[in-house]
C-alpha positions as CSV (number, residue, x, y, z in Angstrom):
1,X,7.7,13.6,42.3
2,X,4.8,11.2,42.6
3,X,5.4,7.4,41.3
4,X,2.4,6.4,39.1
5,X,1.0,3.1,40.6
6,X,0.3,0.1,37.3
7,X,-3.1,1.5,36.8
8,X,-2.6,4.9,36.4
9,X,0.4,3.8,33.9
10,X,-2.0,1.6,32.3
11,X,-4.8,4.5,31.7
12,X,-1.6,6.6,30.6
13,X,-0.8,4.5,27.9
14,X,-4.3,4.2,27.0
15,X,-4.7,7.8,26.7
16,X,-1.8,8.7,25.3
17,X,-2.6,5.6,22.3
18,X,-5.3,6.8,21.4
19,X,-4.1,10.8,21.2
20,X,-1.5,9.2,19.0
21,X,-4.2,7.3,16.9
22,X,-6.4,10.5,16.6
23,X,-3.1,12.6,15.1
24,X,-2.5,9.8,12.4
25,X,-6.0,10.2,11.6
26,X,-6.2,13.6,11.0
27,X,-2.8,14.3,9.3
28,X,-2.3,12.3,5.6
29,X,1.3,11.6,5.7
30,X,0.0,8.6,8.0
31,X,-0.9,5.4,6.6
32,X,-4.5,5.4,7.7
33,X,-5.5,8.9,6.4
34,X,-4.9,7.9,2.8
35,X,-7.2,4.9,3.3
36,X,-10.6,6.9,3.7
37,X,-12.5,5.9,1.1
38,X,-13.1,3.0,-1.4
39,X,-11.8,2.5,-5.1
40,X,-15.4,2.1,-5.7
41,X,-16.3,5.2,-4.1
42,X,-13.6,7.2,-5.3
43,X,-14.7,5.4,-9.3
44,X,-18.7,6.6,-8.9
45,X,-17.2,10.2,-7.7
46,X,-15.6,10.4,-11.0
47,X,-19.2,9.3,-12.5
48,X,-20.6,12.3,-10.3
49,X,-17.7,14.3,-11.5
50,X,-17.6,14.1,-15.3
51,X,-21.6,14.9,-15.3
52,X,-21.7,17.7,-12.9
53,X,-18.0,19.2,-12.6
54,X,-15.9,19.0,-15.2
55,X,-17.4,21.5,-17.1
56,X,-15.7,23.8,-14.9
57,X,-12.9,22.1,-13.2
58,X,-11.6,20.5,-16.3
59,X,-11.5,16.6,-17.3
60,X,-8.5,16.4,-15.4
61,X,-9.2,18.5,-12.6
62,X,-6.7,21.3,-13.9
63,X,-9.0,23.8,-13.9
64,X,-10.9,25.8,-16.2
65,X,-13.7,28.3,-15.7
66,X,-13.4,27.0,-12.2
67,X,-9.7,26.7,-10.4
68,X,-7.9,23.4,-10.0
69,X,-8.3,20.5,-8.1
70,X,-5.6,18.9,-8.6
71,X,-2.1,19.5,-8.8
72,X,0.3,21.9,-7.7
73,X,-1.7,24.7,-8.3
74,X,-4.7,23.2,-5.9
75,X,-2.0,22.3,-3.3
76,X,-0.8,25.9,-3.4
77,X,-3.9,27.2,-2.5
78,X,-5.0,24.9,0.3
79,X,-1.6,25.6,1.6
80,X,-2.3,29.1,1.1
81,X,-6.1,29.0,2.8
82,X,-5.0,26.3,5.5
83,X,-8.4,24.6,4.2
84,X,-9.1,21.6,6.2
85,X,-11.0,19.1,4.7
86,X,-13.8,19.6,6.7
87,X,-14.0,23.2,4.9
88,X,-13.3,21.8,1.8
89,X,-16.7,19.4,1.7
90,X,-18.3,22.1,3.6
91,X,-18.0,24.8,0.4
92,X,-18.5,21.9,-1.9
93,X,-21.4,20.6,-1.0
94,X,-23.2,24.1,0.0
95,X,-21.6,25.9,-3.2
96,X,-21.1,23.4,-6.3
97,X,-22.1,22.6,-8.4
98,X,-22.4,26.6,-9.5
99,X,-25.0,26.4,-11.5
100,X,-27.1,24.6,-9.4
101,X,-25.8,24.4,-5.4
102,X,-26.7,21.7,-3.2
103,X,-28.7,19.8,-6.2
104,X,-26.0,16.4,-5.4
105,X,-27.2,13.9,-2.4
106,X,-25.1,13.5,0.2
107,X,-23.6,10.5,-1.0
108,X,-22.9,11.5,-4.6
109,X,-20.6,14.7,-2.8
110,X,-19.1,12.3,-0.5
111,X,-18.3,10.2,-3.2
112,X,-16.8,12.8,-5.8
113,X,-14.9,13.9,-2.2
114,X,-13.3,10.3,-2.7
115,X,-12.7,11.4,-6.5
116,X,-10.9,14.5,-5.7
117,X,-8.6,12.7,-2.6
118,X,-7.5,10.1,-4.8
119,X,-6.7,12.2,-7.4
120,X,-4.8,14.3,-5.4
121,X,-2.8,11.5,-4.5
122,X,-4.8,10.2,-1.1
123,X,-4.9,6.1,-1.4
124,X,-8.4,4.2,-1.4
125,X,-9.2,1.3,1.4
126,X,-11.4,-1.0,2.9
127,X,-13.8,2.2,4.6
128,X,-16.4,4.5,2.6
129,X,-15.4,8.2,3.8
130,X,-18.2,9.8,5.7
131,X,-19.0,12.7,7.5
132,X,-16.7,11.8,10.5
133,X,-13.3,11.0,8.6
134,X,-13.8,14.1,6.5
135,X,-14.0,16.0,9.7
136,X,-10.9,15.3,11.4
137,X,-9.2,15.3,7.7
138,X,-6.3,17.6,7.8
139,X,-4.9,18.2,3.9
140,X,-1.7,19.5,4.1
141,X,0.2,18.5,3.2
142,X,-1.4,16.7,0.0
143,X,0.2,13.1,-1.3
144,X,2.3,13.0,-4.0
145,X,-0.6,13.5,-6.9
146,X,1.3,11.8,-9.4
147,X,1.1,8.5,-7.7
148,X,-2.9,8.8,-8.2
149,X,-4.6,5.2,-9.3
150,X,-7.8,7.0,-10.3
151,X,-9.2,7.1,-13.7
C-alpha cells in the first residue's frame, strides 16, 4: 500500500471537508440547511402568500382547493414523491399561482419559498435563499413543523 506523503494528506482532508460540507448543505437535519433564508424573507413570503396563495392552500397552509403545505400531510407526500427542493420551486414557480402561472417575480417566489420552509419547520438565518441553496436543498426529511416561528 502506498504511504500518502503531507500534501497529498493535506488535499485529502481538503477534499474530503468540503464533500462533508456539501452533504450538510443539502440534507436539513444539519444545522446549516435550516438557515437558508431570512426572518425577513420568510415574513414578505407570507405577504406574497396571503395575496396570491391562500385562497387555495388555506391560511394556514393546510390545504384547501389546493393540497397542503404544511404538515403531515405535505411531508407525506414529498416523502412519497422524493421531491427535492429544487423540484419543489421548479413546479411552483412555472405552475402557481393556478390561476395565473408565472405572474410572481423571482424574488416574490423565492421569498414565499422562505414562507413555506419555515413553516414547515426549516429555521431562518443570516443568508437570503437563492437559486443555488434551493438547488442542492434536499427535504426529507422535513423539521419538526410545530417548532415553526413564522406568522
Amino acid at each position: 500500500m502506498r504511504r500518502l506523503d503531507t500534501h497529498s494528506g493535506t488535499a485529502l482532508t481538503g477534499l474530503v471537508t468540503a464533500l462533508v460540507l456539501c452533504a450538510s448543505a443539502a440534507y436539513p437535519g444539519s444545522s446549516d440547511q435550516q438557515t437558508l433564508f431570512t426572518s425577513k424573507q420568510a415574513s414578505s413570503g407570507h405577504d406574497v402568500y396571503k395575496k396570491h396563495c391562500a385562497d387555495c392552500h388555506g391560511s394556514d397552509l393546510m390545504g384547501d382547493a389546493g393540497p397542503a403545505l404544511a404538515g403531515k400531510k405535505f411531508a407525506d407526500s414529498l416523502d412519497y414523491s422524493g421531491m427535492t427542493g429544487k423540484q419543489l420551486y421548479d413546479f411552483i414557480a412555472k405552475h402557481m399561482p393556478k390561476d395565473d402561472p408565472g405572474e410572481l417575480t423571482d424574488k416574490q417566489y423565492l421569498q414565499t419559498f422562505a414562507y413555506l420552509l419555515c413553516k414547515n419547520g426549516f429555521k431562518p438565518g443570516d443568508s437570503a435563499i437563492d437559486q443555488k441553496a434551493i438547488d442542492a436543498m434536499d427535504l426529507q426529511p422535513l423539521p419538526d413543523s410545530s417548532q415553526s416561528s413564522c406568522d
